[in-house]
VOBA-1610 file (N, C-alpha, C; in pm, whole numbers, padded with zeros to 5 digits, always signed):
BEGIN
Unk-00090-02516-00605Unk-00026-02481-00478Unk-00129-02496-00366Unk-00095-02598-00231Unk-00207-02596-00143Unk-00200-02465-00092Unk-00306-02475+00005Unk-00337-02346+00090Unk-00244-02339+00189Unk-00179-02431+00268Unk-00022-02424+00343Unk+00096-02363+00289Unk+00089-02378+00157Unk+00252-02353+00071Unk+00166-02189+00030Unk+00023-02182-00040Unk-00006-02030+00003Unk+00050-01946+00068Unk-00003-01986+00222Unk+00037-01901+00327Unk+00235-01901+00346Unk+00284-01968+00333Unk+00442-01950+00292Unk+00482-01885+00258Unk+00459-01851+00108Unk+00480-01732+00034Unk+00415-01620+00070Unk+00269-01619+00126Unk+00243-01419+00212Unk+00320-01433+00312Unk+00375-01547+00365Unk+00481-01483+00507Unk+00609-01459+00467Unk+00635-01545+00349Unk+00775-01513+00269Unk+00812-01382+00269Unk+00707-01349+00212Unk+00713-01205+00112Unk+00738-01149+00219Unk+00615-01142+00285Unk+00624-01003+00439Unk+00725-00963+00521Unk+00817-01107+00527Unk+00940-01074+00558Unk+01062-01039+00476Unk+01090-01041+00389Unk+01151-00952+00284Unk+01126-00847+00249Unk+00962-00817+00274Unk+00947-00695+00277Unk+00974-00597+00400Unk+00939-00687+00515Unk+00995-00591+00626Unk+01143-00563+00651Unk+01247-00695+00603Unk+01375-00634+00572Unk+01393-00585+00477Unk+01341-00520+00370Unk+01415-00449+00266Unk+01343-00347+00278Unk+01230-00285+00417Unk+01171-00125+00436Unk+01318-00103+00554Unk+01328-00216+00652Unk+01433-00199+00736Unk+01619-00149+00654Unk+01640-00204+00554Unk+01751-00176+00500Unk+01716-00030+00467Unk+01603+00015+00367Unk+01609+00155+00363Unk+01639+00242+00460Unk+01544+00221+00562Unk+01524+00323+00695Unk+01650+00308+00755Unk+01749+00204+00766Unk+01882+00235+00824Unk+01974+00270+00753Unk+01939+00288+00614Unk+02080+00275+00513Unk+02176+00422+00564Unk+02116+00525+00641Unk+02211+00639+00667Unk+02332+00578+00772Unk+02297+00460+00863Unk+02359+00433+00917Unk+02446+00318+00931Unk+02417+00301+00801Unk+02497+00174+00707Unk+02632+00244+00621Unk+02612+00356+00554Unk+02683+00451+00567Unk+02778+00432+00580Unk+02802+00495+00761Unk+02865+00540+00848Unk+02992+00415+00875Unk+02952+00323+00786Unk+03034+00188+00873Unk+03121+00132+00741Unk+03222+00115+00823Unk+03348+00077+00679Unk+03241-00051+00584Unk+03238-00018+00464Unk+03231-00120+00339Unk+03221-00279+00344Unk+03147-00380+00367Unk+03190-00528+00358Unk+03225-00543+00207Unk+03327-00668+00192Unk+03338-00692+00030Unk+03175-00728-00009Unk+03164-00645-00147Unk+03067-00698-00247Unk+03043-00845-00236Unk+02926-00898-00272Unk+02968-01100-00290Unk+02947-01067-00433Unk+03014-01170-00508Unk+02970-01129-00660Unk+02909-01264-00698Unk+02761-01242-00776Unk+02678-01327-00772Unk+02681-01373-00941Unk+02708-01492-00976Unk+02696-01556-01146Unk+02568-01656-01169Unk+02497-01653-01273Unk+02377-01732-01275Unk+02392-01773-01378Unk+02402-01919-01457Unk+02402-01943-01585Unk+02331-02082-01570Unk+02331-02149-01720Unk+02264-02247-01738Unk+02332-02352-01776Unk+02313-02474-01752Unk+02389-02575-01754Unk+02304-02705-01780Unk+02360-02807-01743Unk+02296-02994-01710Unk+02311-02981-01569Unk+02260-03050-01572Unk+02252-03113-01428Unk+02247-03300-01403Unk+02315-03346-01347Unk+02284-03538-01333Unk+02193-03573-01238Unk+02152-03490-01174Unk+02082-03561-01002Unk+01928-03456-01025Unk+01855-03526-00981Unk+01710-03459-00918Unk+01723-03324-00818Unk+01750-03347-00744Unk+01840-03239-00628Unk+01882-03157-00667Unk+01965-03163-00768Unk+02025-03004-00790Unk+01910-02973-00890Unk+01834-03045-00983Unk+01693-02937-01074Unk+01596-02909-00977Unk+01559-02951-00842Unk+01468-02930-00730Unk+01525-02799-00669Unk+01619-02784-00677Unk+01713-02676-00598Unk+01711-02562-00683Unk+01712-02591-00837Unk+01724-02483-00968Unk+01592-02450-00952Unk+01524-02492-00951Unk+01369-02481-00967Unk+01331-02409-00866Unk+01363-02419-00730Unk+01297-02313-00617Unk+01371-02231-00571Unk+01499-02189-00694Unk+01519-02037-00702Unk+01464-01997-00782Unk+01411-02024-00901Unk+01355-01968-00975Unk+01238-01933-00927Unk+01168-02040-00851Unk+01012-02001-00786Unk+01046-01868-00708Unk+01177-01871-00611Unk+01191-01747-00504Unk+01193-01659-00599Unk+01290-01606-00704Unk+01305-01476-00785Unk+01165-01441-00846Unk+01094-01542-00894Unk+00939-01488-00936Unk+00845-01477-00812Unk+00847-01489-00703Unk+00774-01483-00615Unk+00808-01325-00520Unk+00960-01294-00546Unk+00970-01166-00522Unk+00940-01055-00615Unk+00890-01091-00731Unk+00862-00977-00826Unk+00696-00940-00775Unk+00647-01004-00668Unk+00513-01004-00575Unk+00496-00896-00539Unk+00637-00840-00437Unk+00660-00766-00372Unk+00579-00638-00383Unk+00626-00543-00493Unk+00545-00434-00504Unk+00354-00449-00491Unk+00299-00561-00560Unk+00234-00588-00571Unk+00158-00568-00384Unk+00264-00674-00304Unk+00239-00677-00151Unk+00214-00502-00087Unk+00319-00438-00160Unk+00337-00287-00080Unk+00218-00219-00130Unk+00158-00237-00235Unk+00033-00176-00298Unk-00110-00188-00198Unk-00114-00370-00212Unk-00271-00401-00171Unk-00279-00420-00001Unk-00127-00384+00072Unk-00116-00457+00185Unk-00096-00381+00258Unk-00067-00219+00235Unk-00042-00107+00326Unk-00136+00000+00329Unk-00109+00121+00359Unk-00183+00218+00333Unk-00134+00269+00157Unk-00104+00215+00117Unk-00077+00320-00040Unk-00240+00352-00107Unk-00323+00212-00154Unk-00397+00238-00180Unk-00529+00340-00163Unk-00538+00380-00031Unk-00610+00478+00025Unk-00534+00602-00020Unk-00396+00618-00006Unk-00361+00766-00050Unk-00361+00786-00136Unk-00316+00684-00266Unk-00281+00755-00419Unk-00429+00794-00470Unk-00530+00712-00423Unk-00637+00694-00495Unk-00732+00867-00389Unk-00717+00862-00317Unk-00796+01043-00239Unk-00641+01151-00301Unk-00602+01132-00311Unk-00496+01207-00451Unk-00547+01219-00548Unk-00528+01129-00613Unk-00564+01129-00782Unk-00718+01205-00761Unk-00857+01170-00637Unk-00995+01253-00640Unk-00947+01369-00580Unk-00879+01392-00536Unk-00781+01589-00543Unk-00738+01672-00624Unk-00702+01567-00727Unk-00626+01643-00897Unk-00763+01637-00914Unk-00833+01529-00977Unk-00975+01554-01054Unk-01076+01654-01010Unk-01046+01679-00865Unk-01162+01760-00863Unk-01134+01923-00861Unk-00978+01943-00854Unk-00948+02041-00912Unk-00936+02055-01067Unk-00995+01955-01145Unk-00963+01961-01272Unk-00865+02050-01326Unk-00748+01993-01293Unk-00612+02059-01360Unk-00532+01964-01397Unk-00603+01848-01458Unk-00552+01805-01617Unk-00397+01686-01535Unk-00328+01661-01624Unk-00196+01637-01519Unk-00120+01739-01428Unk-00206+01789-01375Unk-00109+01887-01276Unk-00164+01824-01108Unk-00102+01761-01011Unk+00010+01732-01042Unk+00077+01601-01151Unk+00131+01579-01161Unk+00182+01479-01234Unk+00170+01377-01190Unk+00125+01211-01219Unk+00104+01092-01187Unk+00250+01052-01086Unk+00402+01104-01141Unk+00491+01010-01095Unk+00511+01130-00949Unk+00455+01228-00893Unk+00426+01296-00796Unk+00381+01280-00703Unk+00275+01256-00765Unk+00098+01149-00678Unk+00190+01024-00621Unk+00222+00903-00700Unk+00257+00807-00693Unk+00411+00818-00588Unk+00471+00914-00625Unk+00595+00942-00492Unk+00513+00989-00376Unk+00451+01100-00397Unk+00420+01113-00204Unk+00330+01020-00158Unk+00247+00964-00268Unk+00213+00862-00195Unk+00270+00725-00119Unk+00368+00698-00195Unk+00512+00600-00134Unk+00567+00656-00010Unk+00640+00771-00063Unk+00634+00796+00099Unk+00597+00825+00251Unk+00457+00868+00198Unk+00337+00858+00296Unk+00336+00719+00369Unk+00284+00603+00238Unk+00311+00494+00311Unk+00426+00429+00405Unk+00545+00522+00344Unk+00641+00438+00437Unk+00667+00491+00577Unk+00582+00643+00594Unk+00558+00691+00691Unk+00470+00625+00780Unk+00372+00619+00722Unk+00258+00545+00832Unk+00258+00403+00852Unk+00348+00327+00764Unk+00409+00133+00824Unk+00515+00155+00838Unk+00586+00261+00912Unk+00701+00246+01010Unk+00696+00186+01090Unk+00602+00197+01180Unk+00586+00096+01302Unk+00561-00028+01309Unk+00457-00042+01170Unk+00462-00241+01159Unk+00577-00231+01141Unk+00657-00207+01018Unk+00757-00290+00968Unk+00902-00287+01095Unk+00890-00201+01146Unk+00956-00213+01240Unk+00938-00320+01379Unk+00829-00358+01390Unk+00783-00432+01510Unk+00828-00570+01393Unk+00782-00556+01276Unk+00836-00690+01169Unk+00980-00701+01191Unk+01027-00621+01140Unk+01253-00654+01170Unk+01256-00696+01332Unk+01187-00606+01438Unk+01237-00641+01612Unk+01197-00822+01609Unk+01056-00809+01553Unk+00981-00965+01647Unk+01070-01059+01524Unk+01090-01053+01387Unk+01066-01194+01320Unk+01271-01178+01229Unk+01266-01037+01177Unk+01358-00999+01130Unk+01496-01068+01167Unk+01583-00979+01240Unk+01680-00982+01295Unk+01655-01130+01432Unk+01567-01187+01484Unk+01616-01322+01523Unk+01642-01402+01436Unk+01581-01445+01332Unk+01584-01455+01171Unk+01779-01450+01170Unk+01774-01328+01143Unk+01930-01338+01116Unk+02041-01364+01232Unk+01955-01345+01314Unk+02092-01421+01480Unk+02070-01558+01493Unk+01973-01662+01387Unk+01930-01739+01415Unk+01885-01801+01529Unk+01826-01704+01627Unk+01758-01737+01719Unk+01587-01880+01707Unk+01548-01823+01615Unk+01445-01877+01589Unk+01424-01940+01427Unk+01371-02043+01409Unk+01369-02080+01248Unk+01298-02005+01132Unk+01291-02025+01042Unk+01243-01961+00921Unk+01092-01984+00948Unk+01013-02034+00976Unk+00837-02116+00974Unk+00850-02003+01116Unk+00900-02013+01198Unk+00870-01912+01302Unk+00890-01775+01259Unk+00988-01729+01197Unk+01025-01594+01150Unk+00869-01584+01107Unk+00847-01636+00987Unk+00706-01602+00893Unk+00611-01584+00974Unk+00585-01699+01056Unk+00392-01632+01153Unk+00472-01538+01208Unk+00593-01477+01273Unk+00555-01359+01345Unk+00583-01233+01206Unk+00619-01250+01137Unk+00623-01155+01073Unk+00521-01081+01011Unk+00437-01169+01011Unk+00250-01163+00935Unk+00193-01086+01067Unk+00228-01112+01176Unk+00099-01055+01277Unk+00080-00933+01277Unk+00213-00880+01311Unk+00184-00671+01318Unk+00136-00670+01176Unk+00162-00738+01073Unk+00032-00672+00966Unk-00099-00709+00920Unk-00129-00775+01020Unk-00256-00866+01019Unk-00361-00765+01116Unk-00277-00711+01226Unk-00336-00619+01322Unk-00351-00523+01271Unk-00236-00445+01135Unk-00279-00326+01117Unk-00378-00318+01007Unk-00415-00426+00931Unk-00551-00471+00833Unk-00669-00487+00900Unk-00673-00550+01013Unk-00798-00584+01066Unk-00830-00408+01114Unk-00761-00343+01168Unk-00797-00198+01238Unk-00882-00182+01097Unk-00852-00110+00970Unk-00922-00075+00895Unk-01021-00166+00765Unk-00991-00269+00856Unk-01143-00378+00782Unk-01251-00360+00806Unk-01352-00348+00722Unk-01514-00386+00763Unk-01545-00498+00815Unk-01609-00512+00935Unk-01644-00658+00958Unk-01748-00725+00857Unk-01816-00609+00807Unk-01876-00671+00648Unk-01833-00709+00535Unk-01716-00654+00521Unk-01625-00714+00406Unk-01548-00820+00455Unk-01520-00829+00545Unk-01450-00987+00611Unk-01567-01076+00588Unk-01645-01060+00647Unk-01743-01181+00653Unk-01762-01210+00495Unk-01777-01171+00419Unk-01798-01162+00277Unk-01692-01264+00242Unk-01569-01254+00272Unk-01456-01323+00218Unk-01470-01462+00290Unk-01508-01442+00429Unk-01513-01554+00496Unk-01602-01692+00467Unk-01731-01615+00385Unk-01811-01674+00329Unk-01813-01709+00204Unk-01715-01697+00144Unk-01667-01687-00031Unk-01570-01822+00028Unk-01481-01796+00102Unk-01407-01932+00106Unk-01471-02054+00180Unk-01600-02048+00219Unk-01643-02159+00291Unk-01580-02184+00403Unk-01543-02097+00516Unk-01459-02115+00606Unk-01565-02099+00733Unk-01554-02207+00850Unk-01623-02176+00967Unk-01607-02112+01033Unk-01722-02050+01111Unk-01755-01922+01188Unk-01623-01915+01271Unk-01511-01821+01238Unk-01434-01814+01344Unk-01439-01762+01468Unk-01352-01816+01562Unk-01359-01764+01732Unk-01263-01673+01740Unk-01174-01629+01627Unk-01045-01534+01704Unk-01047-01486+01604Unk-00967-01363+01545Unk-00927-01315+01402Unk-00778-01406+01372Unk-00711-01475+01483Unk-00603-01560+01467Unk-00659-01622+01365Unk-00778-01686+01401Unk-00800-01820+01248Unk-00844-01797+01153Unk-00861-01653+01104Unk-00872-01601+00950Unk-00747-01595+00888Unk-00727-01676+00744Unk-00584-01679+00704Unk-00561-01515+00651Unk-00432-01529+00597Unk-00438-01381+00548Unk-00453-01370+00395Unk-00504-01519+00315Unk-00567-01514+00195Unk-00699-01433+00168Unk-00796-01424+00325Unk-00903-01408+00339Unk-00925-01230+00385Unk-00810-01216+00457Unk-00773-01081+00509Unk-00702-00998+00370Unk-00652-00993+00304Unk-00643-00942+00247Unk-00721-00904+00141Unk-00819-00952+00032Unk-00914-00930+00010Unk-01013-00802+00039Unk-01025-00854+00180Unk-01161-00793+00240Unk-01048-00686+00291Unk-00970-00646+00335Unk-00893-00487+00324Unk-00877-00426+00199Unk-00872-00503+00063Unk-00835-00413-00030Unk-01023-00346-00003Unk-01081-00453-00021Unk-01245-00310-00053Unk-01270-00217+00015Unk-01232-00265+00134Unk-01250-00191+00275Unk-01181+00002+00223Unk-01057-00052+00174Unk-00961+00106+00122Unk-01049+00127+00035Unk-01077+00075-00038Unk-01150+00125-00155Unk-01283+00213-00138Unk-01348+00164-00036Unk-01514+00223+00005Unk-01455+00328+00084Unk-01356+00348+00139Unk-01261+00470+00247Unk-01231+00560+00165Unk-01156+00533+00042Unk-01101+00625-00031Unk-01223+00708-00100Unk-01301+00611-00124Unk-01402+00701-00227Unk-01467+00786-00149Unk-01532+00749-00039Unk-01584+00837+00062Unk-01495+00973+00115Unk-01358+00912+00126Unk-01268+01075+00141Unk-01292+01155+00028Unk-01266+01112-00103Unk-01322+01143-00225Unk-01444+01246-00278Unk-01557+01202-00206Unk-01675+01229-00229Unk-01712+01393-00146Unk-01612+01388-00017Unk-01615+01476+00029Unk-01551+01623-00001Unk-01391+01561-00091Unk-01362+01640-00177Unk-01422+01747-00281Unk-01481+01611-00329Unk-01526+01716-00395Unk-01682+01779-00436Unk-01708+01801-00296Unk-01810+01900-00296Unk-01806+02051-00280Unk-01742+02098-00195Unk-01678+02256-00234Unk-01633+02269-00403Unk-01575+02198-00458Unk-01525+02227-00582Unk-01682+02211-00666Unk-01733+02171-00637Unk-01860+02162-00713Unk-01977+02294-00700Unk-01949+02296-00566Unk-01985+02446-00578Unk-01936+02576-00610Unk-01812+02579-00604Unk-01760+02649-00705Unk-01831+02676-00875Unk-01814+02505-00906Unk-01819+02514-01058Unk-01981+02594-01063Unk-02106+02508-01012Unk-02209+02560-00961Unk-02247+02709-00992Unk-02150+02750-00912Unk-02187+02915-00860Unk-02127+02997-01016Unk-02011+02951-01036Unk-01978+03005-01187Unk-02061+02985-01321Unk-02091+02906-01351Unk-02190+02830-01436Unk-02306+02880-01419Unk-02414+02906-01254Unk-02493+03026-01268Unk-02496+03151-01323Unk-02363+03197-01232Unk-02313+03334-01301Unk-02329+03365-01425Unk-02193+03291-01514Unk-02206+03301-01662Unk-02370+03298-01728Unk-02408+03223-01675Unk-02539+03197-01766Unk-02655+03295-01731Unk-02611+03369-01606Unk-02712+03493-01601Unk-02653+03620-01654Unk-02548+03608-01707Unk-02464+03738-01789Unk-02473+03724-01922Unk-02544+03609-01955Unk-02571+03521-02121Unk-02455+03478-02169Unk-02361+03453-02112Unk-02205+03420-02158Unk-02255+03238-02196Unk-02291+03216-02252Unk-02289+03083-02301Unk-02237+03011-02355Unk-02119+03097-02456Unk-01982+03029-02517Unk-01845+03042-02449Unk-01884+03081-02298Unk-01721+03090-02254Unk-01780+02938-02145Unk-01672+02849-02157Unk-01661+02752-02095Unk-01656+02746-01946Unk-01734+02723-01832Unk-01728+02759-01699Unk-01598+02690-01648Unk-01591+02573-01666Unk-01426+02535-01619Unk-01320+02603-01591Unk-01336+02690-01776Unk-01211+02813-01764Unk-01222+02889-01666Unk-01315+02919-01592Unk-01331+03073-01526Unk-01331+03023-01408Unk-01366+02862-01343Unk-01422+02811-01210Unk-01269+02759-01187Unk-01192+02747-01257Unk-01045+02691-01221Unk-00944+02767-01128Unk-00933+02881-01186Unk-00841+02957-01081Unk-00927+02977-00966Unk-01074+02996-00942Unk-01143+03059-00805Unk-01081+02860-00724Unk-01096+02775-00764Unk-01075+02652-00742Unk-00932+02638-00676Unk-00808+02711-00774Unk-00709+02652-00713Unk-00630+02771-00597Unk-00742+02911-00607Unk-00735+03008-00502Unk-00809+02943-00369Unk-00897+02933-00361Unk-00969+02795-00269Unk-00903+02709-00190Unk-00797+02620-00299Unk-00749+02518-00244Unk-00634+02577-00172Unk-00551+02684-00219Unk-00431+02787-00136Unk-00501+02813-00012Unk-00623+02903-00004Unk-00637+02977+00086Unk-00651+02890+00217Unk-00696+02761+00207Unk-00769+02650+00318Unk-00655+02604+00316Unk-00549+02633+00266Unk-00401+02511+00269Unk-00450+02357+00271Unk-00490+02357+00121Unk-00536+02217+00115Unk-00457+02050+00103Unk-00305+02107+00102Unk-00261+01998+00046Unk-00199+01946+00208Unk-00196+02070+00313Unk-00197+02027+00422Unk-00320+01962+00515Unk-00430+02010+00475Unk-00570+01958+00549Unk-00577+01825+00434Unk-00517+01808+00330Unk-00577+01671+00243Unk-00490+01534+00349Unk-00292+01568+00350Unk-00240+01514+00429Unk-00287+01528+00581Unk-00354+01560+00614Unk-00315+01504+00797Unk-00450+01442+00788Unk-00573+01493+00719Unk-00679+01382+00736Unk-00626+01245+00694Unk-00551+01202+00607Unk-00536+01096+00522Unk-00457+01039+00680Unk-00345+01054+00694Unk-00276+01059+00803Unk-00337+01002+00945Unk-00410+01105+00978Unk-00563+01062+01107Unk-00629+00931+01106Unk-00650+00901+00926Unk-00760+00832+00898Unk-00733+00691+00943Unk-00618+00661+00948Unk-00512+00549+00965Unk-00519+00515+01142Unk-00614+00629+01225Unk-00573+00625+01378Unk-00591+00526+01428
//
């Protein structure tokens, strides 16, 4: 696949993805509105006599595997990665085992994200979306505008050190704009970027909990208690701690902020 038909498919996607965050966010008011008939859709297998119609079979099949991307896109391309992952260093450093539960973590973190790319995906349905469907503008136009509001909201939390890194991995010349970085290159250098963010929210976590364990683990061991496990005893002062500071509210609005 060249690097043109590349970039196709991240603008493909982006716009399917911004209409199918847009179908959610309106579905209350989809609702409200009498029923269109169902279309009812049949897929089977057959012959074919002409080139044309297996060229045509063939790049639906490419579209249906190219949307199974999707999640993949909502993972490395939004804020999810920064939240699930300063989550999951929130459970661990309360060491309470699966509490909360992975499919917990993994929901508020979804909806976190769809909280904080409301506004791309929305500036995605206004600019590329819905002309798209009034056919105002063509499909190759829909795609570059659909990429930009999320190109702007990647570059906000990129390192210019991790860009350059990518920039220099693809052999690409010194650019003059962030316009002429593709978003093969941008994406990349945002996933590390979350990654060195998250751990650092992380790190900060969990240092109170460490002193906790710390201060218990002294304790015990100046009372000679050497067979009672400090965990056991540093856990509840831990998840009294995390109540009293209302932590799951100070964990959300930093995460929240962090995005400013």
């Amino acid at each position: 696949m060249t690097k043109k038909n590349t970039h196709k498919v991240f603008y493909f996607l982006l716009l399917m993805l911004g209409a199918i965050l847009y179908v959610l966010l309106n579905s209350g008011k989809a609702a409200a509105q009498p029923m269109l008939p169902i279309p009812n859709l049949k897929l089977d297998i057959g012959t074919t006599g002409s080139g044309e119609e297996l060229v045509a079979s063939l790049q639906i099949l490419l579209l249906l595997t190219v949307l199974s991307l999707v999640p993949a896109f909502l993972v490395l391309m939004t804020s999810f990665t920064r939240i699930v992952i300063v989550l999951g260093f929130v459970r661990n450093a309360l060491a309470t085992q699966n509490t909360p539960p992975n499919q917990i973590i993994v929901g508020l973190a979804l909806f976190l994200t769809i909280f904080l790319m409301t506004p791309v995906f929305t500036e995605i349905n206004s600019a590329a979306v819905q002309p798209l469907l009034s056919e105002t503008i063509s499909q190759e136009e829909a795609m570059e505008r659909a990429v930009d509001p999320l190109k702007k909201f990647m570059f906000r939390q990129t390192r210019e050190k991790d860009l350059a890194l990518f920039v220099n991995i693809a052999g690409l010349n010194q650019p003059d704009s962030r316009d002429e970085i593709p978003i093969t290159v941008l994406v990349p250098a945002f996933v590390i970027s979350e990654l060195k963010t998250a751990f650092q929210i992380g790190f900060m976590l969990f240092i109170p909990f460490l002193i906790v364990d710390m201060v218990v683990a002294s304790t015990l061991m100046s009372m000679g208690m050497f067979m009672l496990p400090p965990v056991m005893i540093s856990l509840p002062f831990k998840i009294l701690l995390f109540i009293l500071v209302d932590g799951w509210h100070l964990v959300v609005k930093s995460l929240v902020e962090s995005f400013g």
